[in-house]
C-alpha positions as CSV (number, residue, x, y, z in Angstrom):
1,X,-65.3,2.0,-12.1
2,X,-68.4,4.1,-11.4
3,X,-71.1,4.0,-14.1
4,X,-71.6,7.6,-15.2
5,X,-74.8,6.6,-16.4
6,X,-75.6,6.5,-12.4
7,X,-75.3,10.2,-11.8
8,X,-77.1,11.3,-14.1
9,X,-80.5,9.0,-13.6
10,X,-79.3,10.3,-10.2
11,X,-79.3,14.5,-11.1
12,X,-82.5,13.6,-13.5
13,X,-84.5,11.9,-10.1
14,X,-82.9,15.0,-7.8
15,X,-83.7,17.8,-10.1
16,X,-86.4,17.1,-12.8
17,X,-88.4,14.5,-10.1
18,X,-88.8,15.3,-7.1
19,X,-87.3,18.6,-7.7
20,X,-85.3,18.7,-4.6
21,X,-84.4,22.0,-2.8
22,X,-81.7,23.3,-0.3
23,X,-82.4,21.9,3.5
24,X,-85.5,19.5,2.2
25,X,-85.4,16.3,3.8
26,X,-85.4,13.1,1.7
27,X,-85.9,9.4,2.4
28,X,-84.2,7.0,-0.4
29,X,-85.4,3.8,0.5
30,X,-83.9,0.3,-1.6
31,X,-85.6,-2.9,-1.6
32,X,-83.0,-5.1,-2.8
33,X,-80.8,-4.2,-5.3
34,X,-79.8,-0.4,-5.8
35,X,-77.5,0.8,-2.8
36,X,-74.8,2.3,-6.0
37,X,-77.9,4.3,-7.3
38,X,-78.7,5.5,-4.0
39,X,-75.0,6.3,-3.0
40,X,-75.1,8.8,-6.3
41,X,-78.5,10.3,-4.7
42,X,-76.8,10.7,-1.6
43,X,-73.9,12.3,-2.9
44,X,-75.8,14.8,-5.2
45,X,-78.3,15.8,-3.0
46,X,-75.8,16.9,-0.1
47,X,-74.4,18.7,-2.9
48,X,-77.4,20.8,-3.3
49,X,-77.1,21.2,0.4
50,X,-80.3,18.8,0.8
51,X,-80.3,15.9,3.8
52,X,-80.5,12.4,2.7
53,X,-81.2,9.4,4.9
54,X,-81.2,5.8,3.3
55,X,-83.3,2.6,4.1
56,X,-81.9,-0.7,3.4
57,X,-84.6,-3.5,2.7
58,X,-84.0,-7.4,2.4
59,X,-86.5,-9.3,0.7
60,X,-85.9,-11.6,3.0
61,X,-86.3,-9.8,6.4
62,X,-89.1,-8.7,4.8
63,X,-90.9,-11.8,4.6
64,X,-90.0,-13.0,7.6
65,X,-90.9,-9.9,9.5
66,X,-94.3,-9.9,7.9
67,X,-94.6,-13.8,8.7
68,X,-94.7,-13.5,12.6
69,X,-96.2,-10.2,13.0
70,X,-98.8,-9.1,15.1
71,X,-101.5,-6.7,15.2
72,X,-99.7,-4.8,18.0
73,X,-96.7,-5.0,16.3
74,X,-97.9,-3.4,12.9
75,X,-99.9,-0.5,15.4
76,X,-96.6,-0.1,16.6
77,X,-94.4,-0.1,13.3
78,X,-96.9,2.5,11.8
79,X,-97.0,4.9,14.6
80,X,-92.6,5.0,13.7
81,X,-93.4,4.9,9.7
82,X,-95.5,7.4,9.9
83,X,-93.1,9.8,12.2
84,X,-90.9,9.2,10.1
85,X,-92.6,10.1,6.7
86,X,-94.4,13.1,8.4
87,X,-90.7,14.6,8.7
88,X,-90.2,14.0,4.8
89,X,-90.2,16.4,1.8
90,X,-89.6,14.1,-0.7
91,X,-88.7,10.5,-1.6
92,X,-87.0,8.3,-3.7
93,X,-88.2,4.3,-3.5
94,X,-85.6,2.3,-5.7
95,X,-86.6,-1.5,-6.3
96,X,-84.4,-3.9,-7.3
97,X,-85.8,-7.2,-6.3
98,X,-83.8,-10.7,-6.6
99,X,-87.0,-12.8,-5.6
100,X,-90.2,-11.8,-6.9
101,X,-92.0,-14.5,-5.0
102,X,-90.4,-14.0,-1.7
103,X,-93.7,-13.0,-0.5
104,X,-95.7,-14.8,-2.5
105,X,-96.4,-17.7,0.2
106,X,-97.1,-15.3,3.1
107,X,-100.2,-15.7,4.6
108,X,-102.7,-14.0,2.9
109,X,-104.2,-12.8,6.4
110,X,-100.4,-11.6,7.8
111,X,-100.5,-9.7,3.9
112,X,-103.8,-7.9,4.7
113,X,-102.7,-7.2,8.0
114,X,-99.8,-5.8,6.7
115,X,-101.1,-3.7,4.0
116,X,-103.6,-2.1,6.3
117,X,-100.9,-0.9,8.8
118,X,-99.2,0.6,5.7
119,X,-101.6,2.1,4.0
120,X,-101.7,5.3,6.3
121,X,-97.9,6.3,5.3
122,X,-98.4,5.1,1.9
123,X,-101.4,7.4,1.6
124,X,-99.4,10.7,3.2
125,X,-96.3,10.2,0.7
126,X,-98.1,9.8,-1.8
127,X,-100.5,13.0,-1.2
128,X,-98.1,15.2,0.6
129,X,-94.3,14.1,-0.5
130,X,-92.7,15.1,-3.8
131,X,-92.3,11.2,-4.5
132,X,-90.7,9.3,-7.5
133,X,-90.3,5.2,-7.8
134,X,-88.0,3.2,-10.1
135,X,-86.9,-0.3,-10.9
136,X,-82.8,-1.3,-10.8
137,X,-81.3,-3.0,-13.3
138,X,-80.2,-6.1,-11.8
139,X,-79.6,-10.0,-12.9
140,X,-83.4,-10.8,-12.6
141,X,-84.8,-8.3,-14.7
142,X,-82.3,-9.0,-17.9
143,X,-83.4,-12.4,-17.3
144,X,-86.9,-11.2,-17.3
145,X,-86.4,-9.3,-20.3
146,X,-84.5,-12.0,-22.3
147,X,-81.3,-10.0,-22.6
148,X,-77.6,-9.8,-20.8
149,X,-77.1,-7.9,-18.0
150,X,-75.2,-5.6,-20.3
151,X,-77.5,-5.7,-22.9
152,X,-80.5,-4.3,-20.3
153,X,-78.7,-2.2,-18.3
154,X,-78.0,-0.2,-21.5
155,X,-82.1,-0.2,-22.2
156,X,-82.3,0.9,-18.6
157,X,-80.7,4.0,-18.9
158,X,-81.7,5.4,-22.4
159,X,-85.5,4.4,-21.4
160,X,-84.9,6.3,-18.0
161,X,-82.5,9.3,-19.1
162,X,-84.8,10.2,-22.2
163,X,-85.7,14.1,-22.8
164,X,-88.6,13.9,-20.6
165,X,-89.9,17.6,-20.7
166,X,-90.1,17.2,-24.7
167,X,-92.6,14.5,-23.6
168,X,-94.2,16.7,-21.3
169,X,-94.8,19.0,-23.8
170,X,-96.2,16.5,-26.4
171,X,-98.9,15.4,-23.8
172,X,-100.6,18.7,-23.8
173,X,-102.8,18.2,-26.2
174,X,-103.9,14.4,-25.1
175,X,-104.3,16.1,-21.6
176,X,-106.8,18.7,-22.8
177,X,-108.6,16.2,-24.8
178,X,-109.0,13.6,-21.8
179,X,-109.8,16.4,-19.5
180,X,-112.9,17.5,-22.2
181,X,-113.9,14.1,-23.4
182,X,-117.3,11.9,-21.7
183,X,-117.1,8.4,-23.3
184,X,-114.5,6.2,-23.5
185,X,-114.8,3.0,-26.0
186,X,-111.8,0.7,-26.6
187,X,-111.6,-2.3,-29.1
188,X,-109.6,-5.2,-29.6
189,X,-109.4,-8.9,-29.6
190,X,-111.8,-10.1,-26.8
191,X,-111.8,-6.2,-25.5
192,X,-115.1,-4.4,-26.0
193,X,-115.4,-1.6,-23.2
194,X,-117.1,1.3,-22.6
195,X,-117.0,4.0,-19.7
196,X,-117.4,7.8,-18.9
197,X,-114.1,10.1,-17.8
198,X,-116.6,12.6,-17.5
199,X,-115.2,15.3,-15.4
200,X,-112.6,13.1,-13.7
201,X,-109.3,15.5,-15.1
202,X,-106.1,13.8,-16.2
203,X,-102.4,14.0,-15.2
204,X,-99.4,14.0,-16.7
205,X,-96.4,11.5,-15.9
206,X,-93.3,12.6,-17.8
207,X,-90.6,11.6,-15.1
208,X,-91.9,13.3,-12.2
209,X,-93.1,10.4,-10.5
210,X,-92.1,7.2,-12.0
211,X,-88.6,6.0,-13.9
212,X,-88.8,5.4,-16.6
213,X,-91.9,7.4,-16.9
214,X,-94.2,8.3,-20.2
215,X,-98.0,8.0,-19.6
216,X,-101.3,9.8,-18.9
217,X,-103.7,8.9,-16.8
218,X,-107.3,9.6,-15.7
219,X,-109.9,7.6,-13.7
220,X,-112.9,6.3,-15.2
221,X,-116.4,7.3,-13.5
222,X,-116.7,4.6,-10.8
223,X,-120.1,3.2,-11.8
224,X,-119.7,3.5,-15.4
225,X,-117.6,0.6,-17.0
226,X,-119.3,-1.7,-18.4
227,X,-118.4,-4.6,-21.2
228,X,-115.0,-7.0,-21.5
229,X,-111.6,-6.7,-21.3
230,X,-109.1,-9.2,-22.3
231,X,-105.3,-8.5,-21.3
232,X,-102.6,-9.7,-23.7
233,X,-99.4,-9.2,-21.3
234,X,-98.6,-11.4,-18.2
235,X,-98.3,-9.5,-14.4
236,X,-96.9,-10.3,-11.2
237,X,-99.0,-9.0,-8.3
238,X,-98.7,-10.0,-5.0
239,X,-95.6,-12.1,-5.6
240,X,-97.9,-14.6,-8.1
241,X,-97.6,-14.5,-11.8
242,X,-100.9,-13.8,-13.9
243,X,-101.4,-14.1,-17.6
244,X,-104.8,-14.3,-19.8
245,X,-106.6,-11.8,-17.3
246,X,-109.7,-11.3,-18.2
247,X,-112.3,-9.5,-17.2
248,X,-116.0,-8.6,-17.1
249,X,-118.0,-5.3,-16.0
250,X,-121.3,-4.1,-15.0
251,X,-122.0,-0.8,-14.2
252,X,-118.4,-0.3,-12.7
253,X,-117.8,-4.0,-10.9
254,X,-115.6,-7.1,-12.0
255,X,-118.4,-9.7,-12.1
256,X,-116.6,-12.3,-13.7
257,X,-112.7,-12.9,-13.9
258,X,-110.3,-15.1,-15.2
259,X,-106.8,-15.9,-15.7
260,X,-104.5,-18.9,-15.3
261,X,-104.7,-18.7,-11.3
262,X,-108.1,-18.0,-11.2
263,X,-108.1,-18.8,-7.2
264,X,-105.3,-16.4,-6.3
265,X,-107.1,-13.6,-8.4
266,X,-110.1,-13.8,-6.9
267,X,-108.5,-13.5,-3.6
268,X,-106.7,-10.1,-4.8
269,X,-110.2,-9.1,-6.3
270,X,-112.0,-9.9,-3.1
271,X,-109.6,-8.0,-1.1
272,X,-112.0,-5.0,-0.4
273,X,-114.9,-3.6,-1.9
274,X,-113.3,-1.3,-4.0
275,X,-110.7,-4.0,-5.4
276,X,-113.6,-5.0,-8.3
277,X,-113.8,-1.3,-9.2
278,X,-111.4,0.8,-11.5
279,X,-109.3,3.4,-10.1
280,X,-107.3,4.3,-13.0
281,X,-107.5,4.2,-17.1
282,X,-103.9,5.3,-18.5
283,X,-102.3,5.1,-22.1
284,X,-99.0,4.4,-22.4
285,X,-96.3,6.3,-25.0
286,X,-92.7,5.5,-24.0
287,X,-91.1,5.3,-27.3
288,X,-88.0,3.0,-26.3
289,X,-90.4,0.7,-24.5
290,X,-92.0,-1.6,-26.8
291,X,-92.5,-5.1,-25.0
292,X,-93.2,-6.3,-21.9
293,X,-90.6,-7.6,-19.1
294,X,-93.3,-8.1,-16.8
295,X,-92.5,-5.6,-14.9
296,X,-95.1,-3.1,-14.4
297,X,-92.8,-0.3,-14.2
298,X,-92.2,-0.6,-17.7
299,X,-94.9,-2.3,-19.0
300,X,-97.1,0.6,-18.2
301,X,-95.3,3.2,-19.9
302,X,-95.3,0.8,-22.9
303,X,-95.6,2.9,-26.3
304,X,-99.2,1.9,-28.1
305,X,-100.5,0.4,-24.4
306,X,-102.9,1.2,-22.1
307,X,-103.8,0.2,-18.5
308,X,-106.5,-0.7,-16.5
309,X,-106.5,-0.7,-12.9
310,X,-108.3,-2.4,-10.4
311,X,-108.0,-1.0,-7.0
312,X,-107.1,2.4,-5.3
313,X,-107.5,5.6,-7.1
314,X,-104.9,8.3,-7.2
315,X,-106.5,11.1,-4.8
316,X,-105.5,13.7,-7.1
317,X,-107.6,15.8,-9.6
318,X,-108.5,12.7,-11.4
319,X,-110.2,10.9,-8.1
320,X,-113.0,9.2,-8.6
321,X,-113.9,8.0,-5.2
322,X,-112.6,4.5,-5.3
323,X,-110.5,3.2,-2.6
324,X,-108.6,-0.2,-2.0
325,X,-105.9,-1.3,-0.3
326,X,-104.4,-2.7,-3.3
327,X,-103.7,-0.6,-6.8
328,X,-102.7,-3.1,-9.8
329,X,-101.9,-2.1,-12.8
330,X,-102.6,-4.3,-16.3
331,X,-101.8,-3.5,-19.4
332,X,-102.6,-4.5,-23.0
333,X,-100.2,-3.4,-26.1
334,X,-102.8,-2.2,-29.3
335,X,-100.0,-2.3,-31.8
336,X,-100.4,-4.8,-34.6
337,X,-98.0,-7.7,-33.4
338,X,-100.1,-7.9,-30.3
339,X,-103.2,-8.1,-31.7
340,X,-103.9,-4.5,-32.5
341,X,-107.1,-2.0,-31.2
342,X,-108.7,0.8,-31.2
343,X,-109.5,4.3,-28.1
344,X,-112.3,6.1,-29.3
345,X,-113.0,9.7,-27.7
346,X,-116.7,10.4,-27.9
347,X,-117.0,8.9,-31.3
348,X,-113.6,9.9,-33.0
349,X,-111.3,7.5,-33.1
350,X,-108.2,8.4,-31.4
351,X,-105.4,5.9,-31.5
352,X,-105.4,2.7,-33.8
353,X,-103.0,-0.2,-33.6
354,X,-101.2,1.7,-31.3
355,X,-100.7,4.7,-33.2
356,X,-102.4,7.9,-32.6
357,X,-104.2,9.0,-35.8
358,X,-105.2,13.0,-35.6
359,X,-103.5,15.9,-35.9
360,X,-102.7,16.7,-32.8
361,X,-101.8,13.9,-31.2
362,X,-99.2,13.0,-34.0
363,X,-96.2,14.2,-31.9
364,X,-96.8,11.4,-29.2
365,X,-96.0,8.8,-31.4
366,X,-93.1,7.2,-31.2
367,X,-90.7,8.3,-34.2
368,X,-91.3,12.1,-33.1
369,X,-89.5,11.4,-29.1
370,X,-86.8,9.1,-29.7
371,X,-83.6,10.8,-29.8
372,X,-82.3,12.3,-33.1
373,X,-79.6,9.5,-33.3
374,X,-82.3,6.7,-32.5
375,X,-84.7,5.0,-34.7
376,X,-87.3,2.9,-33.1
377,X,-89.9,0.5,-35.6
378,X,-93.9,0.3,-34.5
């Protein structure tokens, strides 16, 4: 029997993300797990007289496609992506991955050669498609999570079918403060940084973009981080597993990193030049997301996190010139189980342990966008 639960993550992505309109074209494209989800797209969007077309990606094809390319091949493949997404006015990228290191062996050289060829459609639908990305619930990530199928799939879909425009009307006031505020400062255990958002503008993320959704982001000034950070959740990137990242700035550059594969993330960090510079500083308030699954998805949207991104900046009204073919979001949780912290604004302190602390900011914490019937501890 059809999940009902479906359609409407399917209506919320059609109508409140990418805000689909009659005759608009849009490309729904699953990488794994997820066809059901996109069969509800298909369905709803042909009922708002829209015209869907569908991708079907194997992990495995993947790989193995990737393995024995070539550069003429990849010139090739991107002159079709790119015709492809030129024709597009929106999409819809569900991932629902059985493997997450199927590509982790791939040689790194076949992976750069790879991203390159990408990054030209990647860059268009991200500046010039209404886009939105989300995870599906699948074996993997309950297993991931630490819960039953059952169990997650029932997270899944009250974190992704929340009231997101109440949230998009709390982050007003966090907006206007980012968009006025110069110096950043953030405390915790083995975290002492410091950098300027001078100028740099913030955005919204309240289920436009990304499902499930609940953050706001900036980017700090490119030369201006400087001092330590020490991450306190584990990330896959690049199909290898990382945890006890840390790392060490001057005047906007990793100088020094660790983790427990210090090898493989000097090789991500090393990818390009802007790979050791930060392209995005974003703080987290999902209130039905409280621990990490490592799966950066939802571990970004974490409520009482923040991230810190190495890599390619969003070419939006928070750009700060950096650019990198790679974009990896870290995070680190401030509330009290995890170690706590502190977000200073140009001297006030603004959140602490994970909880904002003036006036104005009170209606982003968590007890004030659950659901009536929910209750959520922080």
């Amino acid at each position: 029997m059809r999940d009902q639960r479906l359609t409407k993550l399917a209506e919320i992505l059609l109508d409140h993300s990418v805000k689909i309109q009659p005759h608009e074209t849009l490309m729904i494209d699953v990488y794994g797990d997820g066809s059901e989800l996109a069969k509800e797209l298909v369905k709803e969007a042909y009922k708002r007289d829209a015209f869907p077309f569908v991708n079907l990606i194997d992990e495995e094809l993947q790989r193995l496609l990737i393995e024995g390319s070539s550069e003429e091949r990849e010139a090739l493949k991107q002159k079709l992506d790119l015709a492809t997404i030129h024709e597009m006015k929106a999409s819809i990228r569900i991932y629902g991955s059985r493997n997450d290191l199927e590509l982790s062996k791939i040689d790194p050289q076949k992976r750069l050669l790879n991203q390159k060829a990408r990054k030209p459609y990647m860059d268009h639908l991200i500046n010039n498609v209404k886009w939105s990305l989300l995870n599906y619930p699948n074996a993997k990530m309950a297993q991931k999570a630490g819960m039953s199928l059952e169990e997650f799939e029932d997270m899944f879909f009250k974190v992704c079918t929340l009231d997101y425009s109440k949230m998009d009307r709390a982050m007003d006031n966090l907006k206007e403060l980012l968009d006025k505020t110069d110096h950043v400062h953030i405390k915790g255990p083995g975290t002492d940084l410091e950098f300027s958002i001078k100028g740099q503008g913030s955005i919204k993320c309240a289920g436009e973009v990304n499902i499930p959704d609940g953050e706001i982001y900036t980017a700090p000034v490119r030369e201006s981080v400087n001092g330590t950070i020490s991450f306190n959740t584990s990330s896959t990137y690049q199909g290898t597993s990382f945890s006890n990242i840390v790392f060490e700035f001057k005047n906007g550059k990793i100088i020094e990193a660790r983790s427990n594969d210090e090898k493989k993330l000097k090789e991500i960090l090393d990818t390009d030049e802007g790979a050791r510079f930060i392209g995005e500083f974003a703080i987290g308030v999902n209130p039905y997301i409280l621990n990490p699954i490592n799966d950066t998805l939802f571990d970004e949207k974490i409520a009482g996190s923040f991230h810190f991104t190495p890599g390619q900046a969003y070419k939006d009204e928070s750009y700060n010139g950096n650019d990198s073919k790679i974009h990896w979001d870290i995070v680190n949780i401030q509330r009290p189980e995890y170690g706590g912290g502190e977000i200073w604004f140009d001297g006030v302190l603004i959140r602490k342990d994970g909880l904002f602390v003036i006036d104005s900011l009170l209606p982003l914490n968590p007890e004030h966008l659950v659901d009536e019937k929910d209750t959520v501890t922080v």
